[in-house]
C-alpha positions in Angstrom: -16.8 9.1 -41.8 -15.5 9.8 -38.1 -12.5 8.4 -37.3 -12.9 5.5 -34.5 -12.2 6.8 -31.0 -8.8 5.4 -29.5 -9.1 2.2 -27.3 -9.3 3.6 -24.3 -6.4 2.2 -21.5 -6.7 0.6 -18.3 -8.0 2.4 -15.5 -5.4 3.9 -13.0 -5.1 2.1 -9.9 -5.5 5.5 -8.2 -6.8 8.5 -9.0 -7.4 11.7 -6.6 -8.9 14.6 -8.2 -9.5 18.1 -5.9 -8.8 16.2 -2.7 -9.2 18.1 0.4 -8.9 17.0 4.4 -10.3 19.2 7.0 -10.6 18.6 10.6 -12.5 20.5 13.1 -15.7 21.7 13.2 -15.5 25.6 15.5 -12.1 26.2 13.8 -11.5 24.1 10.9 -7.8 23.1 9.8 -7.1 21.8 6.3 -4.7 19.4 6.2 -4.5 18.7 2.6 -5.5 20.9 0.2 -7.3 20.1 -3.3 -4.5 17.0 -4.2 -4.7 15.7 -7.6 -2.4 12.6 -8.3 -2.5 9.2 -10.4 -1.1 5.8 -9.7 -0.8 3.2 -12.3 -0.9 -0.4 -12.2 3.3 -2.0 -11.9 3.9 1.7 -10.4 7.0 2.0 -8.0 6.1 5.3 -6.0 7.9 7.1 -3.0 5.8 9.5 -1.0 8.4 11.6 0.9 7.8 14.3 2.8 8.8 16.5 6.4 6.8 15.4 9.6 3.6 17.1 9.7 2.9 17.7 5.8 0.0 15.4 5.4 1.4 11.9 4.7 -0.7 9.9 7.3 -4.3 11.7 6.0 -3.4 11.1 2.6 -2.5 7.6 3.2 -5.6 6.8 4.8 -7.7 8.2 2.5 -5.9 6.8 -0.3 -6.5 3.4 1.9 -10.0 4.0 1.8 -9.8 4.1 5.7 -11.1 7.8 6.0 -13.1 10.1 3.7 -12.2 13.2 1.9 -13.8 16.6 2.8 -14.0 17.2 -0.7 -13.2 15.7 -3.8 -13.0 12.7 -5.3 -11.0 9.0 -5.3 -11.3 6.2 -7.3 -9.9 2.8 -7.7 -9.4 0.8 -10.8 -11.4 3.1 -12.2 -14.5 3.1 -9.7 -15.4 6.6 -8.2 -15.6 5.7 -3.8 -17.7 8.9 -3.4 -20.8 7.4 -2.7 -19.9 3.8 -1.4 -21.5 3.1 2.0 -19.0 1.7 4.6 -19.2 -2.1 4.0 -18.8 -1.0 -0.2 -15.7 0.5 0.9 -14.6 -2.8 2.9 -15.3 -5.0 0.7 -13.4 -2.9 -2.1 -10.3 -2.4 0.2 -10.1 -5.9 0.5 -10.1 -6.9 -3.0 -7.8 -4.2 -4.1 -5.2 -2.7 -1.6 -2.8 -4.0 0.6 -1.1 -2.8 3.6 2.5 -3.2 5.5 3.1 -0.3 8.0 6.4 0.1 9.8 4.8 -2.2 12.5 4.1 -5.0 11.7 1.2 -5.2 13.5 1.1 -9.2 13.6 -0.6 -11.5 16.1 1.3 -13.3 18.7 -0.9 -16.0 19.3 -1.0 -17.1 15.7 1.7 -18.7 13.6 2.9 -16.6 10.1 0.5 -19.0 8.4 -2.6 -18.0 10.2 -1.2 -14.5 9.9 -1.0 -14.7 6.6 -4.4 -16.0 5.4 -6.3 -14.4 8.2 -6.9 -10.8 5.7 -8.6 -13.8 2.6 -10.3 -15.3 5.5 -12.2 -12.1 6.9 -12.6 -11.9 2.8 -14.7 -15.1 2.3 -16.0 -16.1 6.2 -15.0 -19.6 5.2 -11.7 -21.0 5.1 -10.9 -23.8 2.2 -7.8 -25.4 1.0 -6.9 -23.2 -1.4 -6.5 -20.2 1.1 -3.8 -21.9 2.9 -2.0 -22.8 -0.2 -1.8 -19.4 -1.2 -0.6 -18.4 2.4 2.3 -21.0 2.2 3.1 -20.0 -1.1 3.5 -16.2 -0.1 5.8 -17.2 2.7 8.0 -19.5 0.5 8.0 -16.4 -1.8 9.1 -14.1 0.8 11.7 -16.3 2.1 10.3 -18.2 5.5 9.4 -21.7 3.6 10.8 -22.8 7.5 8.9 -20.7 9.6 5.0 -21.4 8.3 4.5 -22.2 11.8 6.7 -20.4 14.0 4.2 -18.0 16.4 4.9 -14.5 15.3 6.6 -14.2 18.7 9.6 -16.4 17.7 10.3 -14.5 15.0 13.3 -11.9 14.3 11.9 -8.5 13.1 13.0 -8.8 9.6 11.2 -12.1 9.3 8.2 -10.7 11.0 8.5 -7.7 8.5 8.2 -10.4 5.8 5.1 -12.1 7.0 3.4 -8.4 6.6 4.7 -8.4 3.3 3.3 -11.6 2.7 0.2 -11.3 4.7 -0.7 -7.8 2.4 -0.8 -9.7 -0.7 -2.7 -12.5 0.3 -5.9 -11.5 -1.4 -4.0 -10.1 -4.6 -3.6 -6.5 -4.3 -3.3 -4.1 -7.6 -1.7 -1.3 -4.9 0.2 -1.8 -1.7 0.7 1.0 0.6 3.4 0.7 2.6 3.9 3.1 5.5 7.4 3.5 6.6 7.8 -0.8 6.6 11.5 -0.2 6.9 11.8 2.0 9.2 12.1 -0.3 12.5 14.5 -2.2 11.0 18.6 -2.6 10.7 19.7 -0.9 7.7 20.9 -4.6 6.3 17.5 -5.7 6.7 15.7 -3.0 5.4 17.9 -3.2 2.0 16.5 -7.2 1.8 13.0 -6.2 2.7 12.7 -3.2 0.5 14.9 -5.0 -2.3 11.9 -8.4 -1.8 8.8 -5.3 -2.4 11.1 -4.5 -5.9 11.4 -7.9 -6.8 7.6 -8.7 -5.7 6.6 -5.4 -8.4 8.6 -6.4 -11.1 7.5 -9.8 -11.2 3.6 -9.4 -10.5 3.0 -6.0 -11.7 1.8 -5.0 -8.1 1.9 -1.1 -7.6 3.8 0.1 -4.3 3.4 3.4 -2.3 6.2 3.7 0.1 5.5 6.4 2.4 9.7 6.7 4.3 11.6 9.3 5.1 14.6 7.4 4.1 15.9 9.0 0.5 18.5 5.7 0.1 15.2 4.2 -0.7 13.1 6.8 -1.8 16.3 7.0 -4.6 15.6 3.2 -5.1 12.3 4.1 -6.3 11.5 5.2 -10.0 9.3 8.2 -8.6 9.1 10.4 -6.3 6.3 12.2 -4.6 6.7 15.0 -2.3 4.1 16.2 0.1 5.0 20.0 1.7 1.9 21.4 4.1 -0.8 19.8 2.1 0.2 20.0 -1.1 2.0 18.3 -3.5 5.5 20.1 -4.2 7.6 17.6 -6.7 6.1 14.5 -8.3 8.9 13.6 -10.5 10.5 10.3 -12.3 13.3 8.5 -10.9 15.5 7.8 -14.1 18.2 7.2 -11.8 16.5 3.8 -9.6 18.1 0.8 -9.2 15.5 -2.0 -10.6 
């Protein structure tokens, strides 16, 4: 009698297989060239890597906000190949999160508003239970006083930490985080970076941290590096911090 076949695990969070990125259409220029990489769910990842070698493309494909040439991505297990564009919304929003170096908030709402706008576009209605969540995130991240300060009237760090807030309002299994230190103080950026550690190790939430910063791509347990296209080093940080 055959042996059973092993349960099989939960799906990555990511997974690229083959990915390439061309641009151009007379003269063509790959950008990234035939990537293959895995993230798993609780994942603490640095993507590091000179100007010019790729990072943005890969990051917006990996944010399902452009398409690959060739090859293929999937999320939690689900291949995007042949999603139409309001498929790929709709599964961006359940799934990833964003918080880019700025912070991209806006000034005529409070951090509340900011924060619960992303579940609002989500569901078209708002209810109870979204604002809840929104105040919760902010006492989480530290601005249990601020819920209705205007974004304006905030300090930079505390701006920083409504986007942290505001990219896990709907949940995310992966975060992408695009250089969201890198406009701030290096005390700062320690407490922000230090609140995305804390955020992983309690809730599991996977983190890609694009920086150029290797005091923090060190803090991470590994590290990614992206050299004209293509992935050089994708190696385990034994030596993080958590």
């Amino acid at each position: 009698m055959a042996e059973p076949a092993p349960a099989a695990g939960p799906a990555p969070v990511l997974e690229l297989q083959g990915v390439v990125r061309e641009f151009g259409t007379r003269i063509v220029t790959r950008v990234l060239h035939g990537l293959d990489l895995t993230l798993h769910v609780g994942e603490f990842a640095a993507l590091i890597g000179p100007s010019g070698s790729g990072k943005s493309t890969l990051l917006h494909l990996m944010g399902l906000l452009d398409r690959p040439t060739a090859g293929r991505i999937s999320i939690l297990g689900q291949d995007t190949s042949d999603l139409g564009d309001d498929a790929l919304t709709q599964l961006r929003g359940r799934t990833l999160g964003f918080i880019f170096q700025f912070h991209h908030l806006l000034p005529a709402f409070s951090a509340l508003e900011n924060v619960f706008l992303p579940t609002l576009a989500a569901r078209g209605v708002p209810d109870v239970e979204m604002r809840e969540r929104a105040e919760r995130l902010l006492r989480r991240v530290g601005l249990a006083d601020r819920l209705h300060f205007l974004a304006t009237d905030l300090s930079g760090g505390q701006q920083q930490r409504v986007a942290v807030a505001r990219a896990l309002a709907n949940a995310p299994s992966l975060v992408l985080a695009d250089e969201p230190t890198g406009n701030l103080d290096t005390q700062t950026a320690d407490e922000v970076f230090e609140l995305l550690r804390q955020i992983n190790r309690e809730q599991g939430t996977a983190f890609l941290v694009v920086t150029h910063d290797p005091r923090l791509a060190n803090r991470c347990d590994r590290i990614i590096e992206l050299v004209d296209g293509k992935i050089c080093c994708d190696r385990t940080n034994s030596l993080a911090r958590r």
